[in-house]
C-alpha positions as CSV (number, residue, x, y, z in Angstrom):
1,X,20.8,0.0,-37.6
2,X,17.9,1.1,-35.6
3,X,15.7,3.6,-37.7
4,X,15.8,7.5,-36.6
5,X,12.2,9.7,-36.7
6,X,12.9,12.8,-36.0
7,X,9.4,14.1,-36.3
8,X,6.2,12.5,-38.3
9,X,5.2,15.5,-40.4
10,X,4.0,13.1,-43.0
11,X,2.2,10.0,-43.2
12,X,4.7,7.7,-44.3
13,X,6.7,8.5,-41.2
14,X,3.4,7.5,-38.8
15,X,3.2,4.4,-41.1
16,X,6.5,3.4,-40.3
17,X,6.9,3.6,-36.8
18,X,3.5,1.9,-36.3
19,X,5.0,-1.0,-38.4
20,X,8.6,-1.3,-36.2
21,X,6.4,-1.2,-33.4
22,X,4.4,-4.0,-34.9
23,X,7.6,-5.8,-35.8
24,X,9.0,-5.3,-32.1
25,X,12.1,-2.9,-33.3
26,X,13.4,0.0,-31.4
27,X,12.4,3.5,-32.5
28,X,14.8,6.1,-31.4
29,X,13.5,9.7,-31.1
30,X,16.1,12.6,-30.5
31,X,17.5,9.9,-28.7
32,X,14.9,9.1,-26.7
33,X,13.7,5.3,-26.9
34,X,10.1,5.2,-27.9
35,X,9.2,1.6,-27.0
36,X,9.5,2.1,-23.8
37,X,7.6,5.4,-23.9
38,X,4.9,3.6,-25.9
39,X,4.4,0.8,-23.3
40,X,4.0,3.6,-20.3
41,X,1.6,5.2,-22.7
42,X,-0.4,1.5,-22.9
43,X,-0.5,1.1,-19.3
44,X,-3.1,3.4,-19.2
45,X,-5.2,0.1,-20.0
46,X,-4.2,-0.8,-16.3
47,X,-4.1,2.9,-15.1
48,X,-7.6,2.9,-15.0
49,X,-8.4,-0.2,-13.2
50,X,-5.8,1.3,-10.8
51,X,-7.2,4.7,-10.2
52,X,-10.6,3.3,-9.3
53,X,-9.0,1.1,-6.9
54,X,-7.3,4.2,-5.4
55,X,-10.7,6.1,-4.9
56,X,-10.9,3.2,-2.0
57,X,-7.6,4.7,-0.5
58,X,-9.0,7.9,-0.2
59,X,-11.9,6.7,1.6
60,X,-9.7,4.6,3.9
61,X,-7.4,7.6,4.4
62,X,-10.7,9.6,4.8
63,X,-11.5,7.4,7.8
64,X,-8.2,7.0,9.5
65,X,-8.1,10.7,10.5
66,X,-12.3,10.8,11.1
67,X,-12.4,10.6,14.9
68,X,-10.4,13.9,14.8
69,X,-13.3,15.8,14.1
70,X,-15.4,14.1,17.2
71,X,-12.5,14.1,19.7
72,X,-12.4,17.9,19.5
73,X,-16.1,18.1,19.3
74,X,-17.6,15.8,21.5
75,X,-15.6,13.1,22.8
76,X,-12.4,14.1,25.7
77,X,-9.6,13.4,24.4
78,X,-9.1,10.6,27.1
79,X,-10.8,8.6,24.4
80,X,-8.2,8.6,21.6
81,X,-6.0,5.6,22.5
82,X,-9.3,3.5,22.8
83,X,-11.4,4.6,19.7
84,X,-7.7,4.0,18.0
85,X,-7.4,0.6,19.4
86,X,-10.9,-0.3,18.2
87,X,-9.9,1.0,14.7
88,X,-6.6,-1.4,14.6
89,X,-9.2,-4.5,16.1
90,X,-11.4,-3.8,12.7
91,X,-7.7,-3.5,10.6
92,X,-7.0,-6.7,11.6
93,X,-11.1,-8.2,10.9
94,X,-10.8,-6.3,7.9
95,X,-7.2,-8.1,6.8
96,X,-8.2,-11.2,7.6
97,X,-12.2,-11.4,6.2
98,X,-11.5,-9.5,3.0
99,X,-8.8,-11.8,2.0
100,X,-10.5,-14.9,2.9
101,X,-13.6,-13.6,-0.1
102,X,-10.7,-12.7,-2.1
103,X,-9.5,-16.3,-2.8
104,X,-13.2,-17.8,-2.5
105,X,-14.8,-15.5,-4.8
106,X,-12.4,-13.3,-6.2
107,X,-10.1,-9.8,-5.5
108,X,-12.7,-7.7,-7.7
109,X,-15.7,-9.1,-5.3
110,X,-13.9,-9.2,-2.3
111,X,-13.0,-5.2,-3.1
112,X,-16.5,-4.1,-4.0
113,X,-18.1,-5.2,-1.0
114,X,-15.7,-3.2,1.2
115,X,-18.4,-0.4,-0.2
116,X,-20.5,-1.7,2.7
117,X,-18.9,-1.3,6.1
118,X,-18.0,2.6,4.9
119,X,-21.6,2.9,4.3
120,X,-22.6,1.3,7.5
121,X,-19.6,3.3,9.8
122,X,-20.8,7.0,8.4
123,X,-24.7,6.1,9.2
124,X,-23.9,4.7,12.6
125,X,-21.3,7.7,13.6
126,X,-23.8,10.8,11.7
127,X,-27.2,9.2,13.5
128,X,-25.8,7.8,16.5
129,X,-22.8,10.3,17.4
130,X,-22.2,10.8,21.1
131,X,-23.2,7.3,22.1
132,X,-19.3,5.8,23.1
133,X,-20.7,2.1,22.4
134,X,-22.0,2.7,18.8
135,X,-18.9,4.8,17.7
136,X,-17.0,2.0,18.6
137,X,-18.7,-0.2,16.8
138,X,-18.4,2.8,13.5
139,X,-14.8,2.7,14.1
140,X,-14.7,-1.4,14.0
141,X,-16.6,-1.1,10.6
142,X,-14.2,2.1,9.1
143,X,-10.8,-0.4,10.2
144,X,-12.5,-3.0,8.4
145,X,-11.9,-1.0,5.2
146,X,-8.9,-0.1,6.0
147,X,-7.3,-3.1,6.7
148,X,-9.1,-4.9,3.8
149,X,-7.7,-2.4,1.3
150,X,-4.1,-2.7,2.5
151,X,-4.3,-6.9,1.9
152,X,-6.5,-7.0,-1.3
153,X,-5.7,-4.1,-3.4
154,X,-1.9,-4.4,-3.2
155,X,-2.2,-8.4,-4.2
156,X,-4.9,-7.4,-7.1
157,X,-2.7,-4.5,-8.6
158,X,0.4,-6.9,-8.6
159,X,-1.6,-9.3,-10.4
160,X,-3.2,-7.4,-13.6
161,X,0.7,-5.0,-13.3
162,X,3.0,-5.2,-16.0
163,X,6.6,-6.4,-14.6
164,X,8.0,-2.9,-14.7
165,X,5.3,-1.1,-12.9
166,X,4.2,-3.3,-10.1
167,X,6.2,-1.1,-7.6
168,X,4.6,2.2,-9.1
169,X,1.1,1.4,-9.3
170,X,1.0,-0.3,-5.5
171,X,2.7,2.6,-4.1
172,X,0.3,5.0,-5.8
173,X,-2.1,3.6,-3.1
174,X,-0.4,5.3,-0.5
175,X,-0.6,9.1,-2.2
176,X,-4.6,8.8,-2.0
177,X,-4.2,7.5,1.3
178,X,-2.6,10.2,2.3
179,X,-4.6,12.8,0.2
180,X,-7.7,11.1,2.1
181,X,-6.3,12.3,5.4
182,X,-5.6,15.6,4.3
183,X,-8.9,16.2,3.0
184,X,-11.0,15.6,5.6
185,X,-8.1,17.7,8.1
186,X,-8.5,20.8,5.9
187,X,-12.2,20.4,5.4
188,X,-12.5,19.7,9.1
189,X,-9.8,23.2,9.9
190,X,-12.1,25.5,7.6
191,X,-15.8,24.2,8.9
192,X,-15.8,25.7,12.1
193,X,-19.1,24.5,12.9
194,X,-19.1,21.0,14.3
195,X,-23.0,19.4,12.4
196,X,-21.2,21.1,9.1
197,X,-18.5,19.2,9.3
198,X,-19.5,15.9,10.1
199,X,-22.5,16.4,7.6
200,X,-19.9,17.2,5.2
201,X,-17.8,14.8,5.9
202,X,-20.1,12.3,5.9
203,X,-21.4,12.8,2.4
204,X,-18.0,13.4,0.7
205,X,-17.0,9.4,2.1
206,X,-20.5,8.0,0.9
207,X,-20.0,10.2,-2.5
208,X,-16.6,8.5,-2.6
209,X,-17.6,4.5,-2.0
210,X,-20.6,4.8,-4.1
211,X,-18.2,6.7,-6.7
212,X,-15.5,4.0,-6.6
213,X,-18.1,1.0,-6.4
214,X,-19.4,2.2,-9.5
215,X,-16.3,2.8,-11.4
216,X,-14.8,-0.3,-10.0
217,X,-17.3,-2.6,-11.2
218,X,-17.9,-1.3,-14.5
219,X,-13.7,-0.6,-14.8
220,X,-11.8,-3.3,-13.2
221,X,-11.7,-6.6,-14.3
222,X,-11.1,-9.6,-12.3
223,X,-7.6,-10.9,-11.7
224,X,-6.4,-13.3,-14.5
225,X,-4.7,-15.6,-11.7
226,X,-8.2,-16.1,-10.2
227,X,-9.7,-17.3,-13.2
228,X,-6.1,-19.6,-14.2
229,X,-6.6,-21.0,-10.1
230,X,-10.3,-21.7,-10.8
231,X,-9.1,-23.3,-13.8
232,X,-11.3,-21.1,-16.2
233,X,-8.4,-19.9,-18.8
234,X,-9.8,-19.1,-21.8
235,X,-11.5,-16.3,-19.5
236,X,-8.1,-15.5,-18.1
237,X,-6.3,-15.4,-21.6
238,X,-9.4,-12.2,-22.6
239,X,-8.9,-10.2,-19.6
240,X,-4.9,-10.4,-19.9
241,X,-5.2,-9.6,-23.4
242,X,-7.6,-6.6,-22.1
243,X,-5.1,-5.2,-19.9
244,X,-2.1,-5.6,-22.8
245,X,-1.5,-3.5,-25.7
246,X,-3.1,-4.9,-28.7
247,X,0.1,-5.4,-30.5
248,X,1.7,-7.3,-27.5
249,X,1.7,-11.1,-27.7
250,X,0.2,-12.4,-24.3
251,X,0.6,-16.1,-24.4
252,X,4.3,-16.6,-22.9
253,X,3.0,-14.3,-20.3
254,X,0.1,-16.2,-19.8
255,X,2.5,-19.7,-19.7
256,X,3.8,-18.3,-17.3
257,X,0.9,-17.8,-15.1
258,X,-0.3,-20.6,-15.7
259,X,3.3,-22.2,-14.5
260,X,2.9,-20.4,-10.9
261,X,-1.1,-21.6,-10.9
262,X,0.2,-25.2,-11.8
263,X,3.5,-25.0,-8.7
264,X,3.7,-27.9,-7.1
265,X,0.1,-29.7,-8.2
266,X,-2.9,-28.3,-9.7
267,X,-5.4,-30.9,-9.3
268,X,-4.8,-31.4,-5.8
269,X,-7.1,-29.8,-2.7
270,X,-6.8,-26.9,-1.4
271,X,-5.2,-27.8,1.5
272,X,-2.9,-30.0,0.6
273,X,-1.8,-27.5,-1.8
274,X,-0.9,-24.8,0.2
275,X,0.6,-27.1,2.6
276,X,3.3,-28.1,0.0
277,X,3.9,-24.8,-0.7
278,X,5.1,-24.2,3.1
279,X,7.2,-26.6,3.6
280,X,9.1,-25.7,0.2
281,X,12.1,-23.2,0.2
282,X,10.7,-20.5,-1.8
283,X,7.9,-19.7,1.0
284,X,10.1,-19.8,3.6
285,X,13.2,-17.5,2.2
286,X,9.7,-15.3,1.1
287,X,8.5,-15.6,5.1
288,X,11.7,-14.8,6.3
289,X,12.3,-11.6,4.4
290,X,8.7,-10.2,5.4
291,X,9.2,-10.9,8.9
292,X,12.8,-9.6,8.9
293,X,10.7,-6.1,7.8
294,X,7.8,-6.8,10.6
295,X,10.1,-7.0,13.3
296,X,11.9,-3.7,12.4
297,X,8.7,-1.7,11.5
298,X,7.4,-2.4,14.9
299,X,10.5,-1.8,17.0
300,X,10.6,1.7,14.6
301,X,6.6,2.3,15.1
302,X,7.3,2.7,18.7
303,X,9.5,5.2,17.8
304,X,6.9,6.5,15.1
305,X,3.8,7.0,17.1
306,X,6.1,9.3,20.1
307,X,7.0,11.3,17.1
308,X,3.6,12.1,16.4
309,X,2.4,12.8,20.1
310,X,5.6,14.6,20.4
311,X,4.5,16.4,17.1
312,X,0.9,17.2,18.6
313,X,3.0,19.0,21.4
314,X,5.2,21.2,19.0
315,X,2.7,22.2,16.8
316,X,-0.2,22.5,20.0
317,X,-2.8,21.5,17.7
318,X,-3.8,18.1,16.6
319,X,-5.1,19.4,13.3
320,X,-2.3,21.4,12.0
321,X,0.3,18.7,13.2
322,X,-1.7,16.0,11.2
323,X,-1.6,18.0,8.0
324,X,2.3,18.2,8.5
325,X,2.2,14.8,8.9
326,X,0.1,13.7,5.8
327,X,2.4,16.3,3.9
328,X,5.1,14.7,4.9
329,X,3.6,11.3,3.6
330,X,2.7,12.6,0.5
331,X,6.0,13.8,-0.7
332,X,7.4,10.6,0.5
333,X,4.8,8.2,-1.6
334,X,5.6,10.4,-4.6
335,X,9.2,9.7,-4.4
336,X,8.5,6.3,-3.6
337,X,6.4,6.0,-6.7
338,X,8.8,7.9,-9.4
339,X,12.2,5.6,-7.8
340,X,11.1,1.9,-7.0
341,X,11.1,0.8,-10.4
342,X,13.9,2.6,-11.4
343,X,16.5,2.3,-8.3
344,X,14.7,-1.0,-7.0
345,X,13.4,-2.5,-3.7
346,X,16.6,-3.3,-2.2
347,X,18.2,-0.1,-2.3
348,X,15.7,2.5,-1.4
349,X,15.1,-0.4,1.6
350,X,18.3,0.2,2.7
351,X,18.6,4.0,2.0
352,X,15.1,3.8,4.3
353,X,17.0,2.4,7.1
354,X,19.7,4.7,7.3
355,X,17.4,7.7,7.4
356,X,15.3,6.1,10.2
357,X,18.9,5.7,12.0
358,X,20.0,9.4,11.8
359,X,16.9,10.8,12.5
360,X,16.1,8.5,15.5
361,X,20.0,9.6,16.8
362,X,19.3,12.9,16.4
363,X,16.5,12.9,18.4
364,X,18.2,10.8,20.8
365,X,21.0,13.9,21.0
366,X,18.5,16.5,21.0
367,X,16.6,15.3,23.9
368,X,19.8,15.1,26.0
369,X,21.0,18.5,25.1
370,X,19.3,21.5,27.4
371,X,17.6,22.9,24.0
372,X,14.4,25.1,25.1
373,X,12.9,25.7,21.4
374,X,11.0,22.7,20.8
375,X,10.9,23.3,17.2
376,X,14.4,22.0,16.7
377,X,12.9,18.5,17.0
378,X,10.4,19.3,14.3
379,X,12.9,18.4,11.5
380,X,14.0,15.2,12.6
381,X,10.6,14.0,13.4
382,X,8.9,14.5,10.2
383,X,11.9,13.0,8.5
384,X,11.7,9.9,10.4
385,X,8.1,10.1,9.6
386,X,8.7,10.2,6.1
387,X,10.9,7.5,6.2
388,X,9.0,4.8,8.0
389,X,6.0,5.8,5.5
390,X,8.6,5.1,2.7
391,X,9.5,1.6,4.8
392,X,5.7,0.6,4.6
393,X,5.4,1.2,1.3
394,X,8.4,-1.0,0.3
395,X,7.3,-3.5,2.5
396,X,3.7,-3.5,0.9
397,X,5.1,-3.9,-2.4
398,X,7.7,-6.8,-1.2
399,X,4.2,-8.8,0.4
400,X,2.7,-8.6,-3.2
401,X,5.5,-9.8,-4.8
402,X,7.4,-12.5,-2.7
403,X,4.8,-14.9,-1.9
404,X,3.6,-17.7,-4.1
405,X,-0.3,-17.6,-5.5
406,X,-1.4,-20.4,-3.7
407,X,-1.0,-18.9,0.1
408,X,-0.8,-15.1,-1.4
409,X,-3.7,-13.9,0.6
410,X,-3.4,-15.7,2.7
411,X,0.2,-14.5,3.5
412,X,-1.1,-11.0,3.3
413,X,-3.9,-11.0,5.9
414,X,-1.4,-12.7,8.6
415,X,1.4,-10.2,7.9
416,X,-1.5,-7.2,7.4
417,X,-3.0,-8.3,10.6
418,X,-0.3,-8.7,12.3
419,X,1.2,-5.1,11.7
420,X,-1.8,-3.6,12.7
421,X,-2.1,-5.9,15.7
422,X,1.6,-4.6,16.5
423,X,0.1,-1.4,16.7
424,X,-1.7,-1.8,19.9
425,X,0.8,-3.2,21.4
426,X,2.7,0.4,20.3
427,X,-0.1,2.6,21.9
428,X,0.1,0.9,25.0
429,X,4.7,1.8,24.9
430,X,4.7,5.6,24.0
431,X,5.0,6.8,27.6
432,X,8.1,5.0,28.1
433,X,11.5,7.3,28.5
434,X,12.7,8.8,25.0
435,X,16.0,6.3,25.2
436,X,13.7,3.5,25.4
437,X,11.6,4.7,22.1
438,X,14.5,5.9,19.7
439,X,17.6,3.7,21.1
440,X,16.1,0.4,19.5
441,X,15.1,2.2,16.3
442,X,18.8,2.9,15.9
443,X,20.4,-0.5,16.5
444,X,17.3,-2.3,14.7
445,X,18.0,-0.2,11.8
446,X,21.5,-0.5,11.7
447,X,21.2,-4.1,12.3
448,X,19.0,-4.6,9.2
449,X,21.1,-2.6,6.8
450,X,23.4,-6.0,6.0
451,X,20.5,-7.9,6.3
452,X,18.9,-6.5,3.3
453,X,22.2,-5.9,1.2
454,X,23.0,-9.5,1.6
455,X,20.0,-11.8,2.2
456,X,17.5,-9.8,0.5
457,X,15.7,-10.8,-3.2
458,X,15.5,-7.5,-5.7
459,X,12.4,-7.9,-7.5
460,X,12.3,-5.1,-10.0
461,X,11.9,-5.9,-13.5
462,X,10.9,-9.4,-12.7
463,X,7.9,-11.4,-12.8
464,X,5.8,-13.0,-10.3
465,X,6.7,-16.0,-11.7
466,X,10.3,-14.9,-12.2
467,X,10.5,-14.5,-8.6
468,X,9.1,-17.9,-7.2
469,X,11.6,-19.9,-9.8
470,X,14.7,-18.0,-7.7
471,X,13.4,-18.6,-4.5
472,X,12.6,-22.1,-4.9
473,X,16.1,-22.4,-5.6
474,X,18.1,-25.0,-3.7
């Protein structure tokens, strides 16, 4: 019969629900279930880690929306679609460099230096601003962080995650994205003067990457699948039992990262290693299900990006529209956050898709309908908005989860750099008729809804090593 503690007014009360938690027994509270409360209260051993690694976000987010401030200020607005380009050409550097350091010497590493290029972006575009060539080259450096953050920090927060909070704490990225944006909008909206707000600006990102490189290094610890792949596991066995509750026994989880390291050959090379993995069925069911999400989120980007021109033109201001925007994204990453480890991926994947498809239709309707008050596409548009936001965040969390550990990163960079690389592609499709943009969000989101309900792996409550055994199942 499972003890009941009502309250611990004495000592002897505190004494014995320390030892059923020792013992691994259920404490019931009011009928509440205090184990599992217990364990959310622990993971503040990995919130921390975690919340440092968001401070990156925030920067990132602070430099997606940075050129707003010069395209009002000094640049014509002619100049958006190219400095924007430029920004997904570092993304895609970014993806690709930061993930390559990651697996030679290590995700903390790898995520410290992306300190550097932030620094290097804001001294290049505060010193040198006006000069077309050199921005450029600021907004190469800024998509370098950005794109660097979305392949690492996902993998690295999977990695050090307890099973039932993987989903949580990777899409907690996306709220200080978002909050990043909104920031530097507001601060931009209430600094009238232009050298204010790039001054200001400038030193709240450099506060921000010196803040989170400090707090990073001395916070975070290195991955314990890096030090099980570079074979150092006595190393790997401390910094799990860091990132555990001290009353939690970390050696089967440990077997079972070692399992995953030792997939399909430890001792041989490199190459030869991640070669075997591709050709097995795990990593191609895995490549499958990504792309299946790729393909849709650039047919639905298309869509997207109109929205949010059309959203510049409903609002007439490209400041107040990208605050309804980041709103918009906010609320959505906070919902995304408090359901994907409670409903699962699979589900709120599908529920993603069917939002996309109404909202998309009812544009479609609108725009055929003689309606003179623009604002009655300002509902639908955020909605679908929302939605697509929610369908990156699911598909973030499905990249850190679905691939095995020996082509990880390397699976993250090409599907990172190849979303953002879709992207340009999407800049150069928004002036194309509004059938064209919204018709083939509706049918590819239609289409994908059996797709996912049938062919799609539901990873909540499993681990990474959980996950690999059922995909490499004949």
């Amino acid at each position: 019969m499972l003890p009941i503690v009502r309250f611990f007014e004495t000592r002897d009360q505190r004494k014995k629900f320390s030892e059923n938690l020792v013992n691994k027994q259920e404490v019931v509270i009011s009928g509440y279930n205090l184990k599992n409360f217990y364990r959310k209260m622990v993971n503040r051993r990995i919130l921390l880690p975690v919340m440092s690694g968001n401070i990156l976000m925030i920067v990132s987010g602070a430099f997606t929306v940075w050129p707003v401030i010069y395209f009002d200020k000094v640049f014509h607005s002619r100049y958006f679609r190219m400095f924007f380009i430029f920004e997904l050409i570092g993304q895609i550097i970014g993806s690709i460099i930061f993930s390559l350091l990651a697996e030679l010497i290590g995700r903390r590493y790898s995520l410290l230096l992306m300190t550097f290029p932030a620094i290097i972006s804001v001294i290049i575009s505060e010193f040198f601003y006006g000069i077309i060539f050199l921005f450029c080259i600021a907004r190469i450096c800024s998509g370098m962080i950005v794109g660097g953050s979305f392949a690492v920090l996902p993998i690295y927060v999977a990695e050090i995650s307890e099973t039932n909070s993987k989903g949580g704490f990777i899409s907690s990225m996306f709220i200080f994205y978002h909050i990043g944006e909104i920031f530097i909008l507001l601060l931009t909206d209430i600094t009238y003067d232009y050298f204010a707000s790039t001054v200001l600006v400038s030193l709240f990102i450099i506060v921000l990457a010196i803040a989170y490189c400090i707090t990073f290094a001395l916070i975070a610890p290195e991955s314990p699948y890096y030090y099980l792949k570079k074979e150092r596991h006595n190393v790997a066995k401390i910094v799990l039992n860091k990132l555990r509750a001290q009353n939690i026994n970390t050696d089967i989880e440990l077997i079972e990262m070692q399992g995953q390291v030792n997939e399909n050959g430890q001792n041989a090379q490199e190459y030869e290693r991640i070669m075997v993995c591709v050709r097995g069925p795990g990593w191609v069911k895995s490549g499958i299900m990504m792309f299946g999400i790729l393909v849709s989120q650039i047919v639905i980007s298309i869509g997207v990006v109109a929205t949010i021109f059309s959203l510049y033109y409903y609002i007439h201001g490209r400041l107040n529209a990208s605050l309804i925007r980041g709103v918009a994204a906010v609320l959505t990453c906070c919902i995304s956050t408090a359901l994907v480890d409670k409903i699962g991926r699979k589900l709120l994947l599908m529920i993603s898709y069917v939002v996309i498809a109404v909202s998309a239709a009812t544009i479609i309707i609108l725009s055929l309908m003689p309606i003179e008050n623009a604002y009655v596409f300002l509902l639908p548009t955020v909605i679908l908005i929302g939605s697509q936001c929610f369908l990156l965040i699911l598909q973030t969390i499905l990249l850190a989860e679905l691939f095995p550990l020996k082509i990880k990163m390397i699976s993250s960079a090409s599907f990172t750099a190849l979303w953002f690389g879709s992207q340009i592609v999407t800049q150069l499709l928004i002036d194309i008729s509004e059938l064209f943009k919204f018709f083939p969000v509706v049918l590819i989101s239609v289409a994908m809804l059996p797709i996912v309900r049938f062919f799609y792996l539901e990873t909540k409550g499993k681990s990474l090593q959980r996950i690999q055994s059922i995909l490499n199942k004949k």
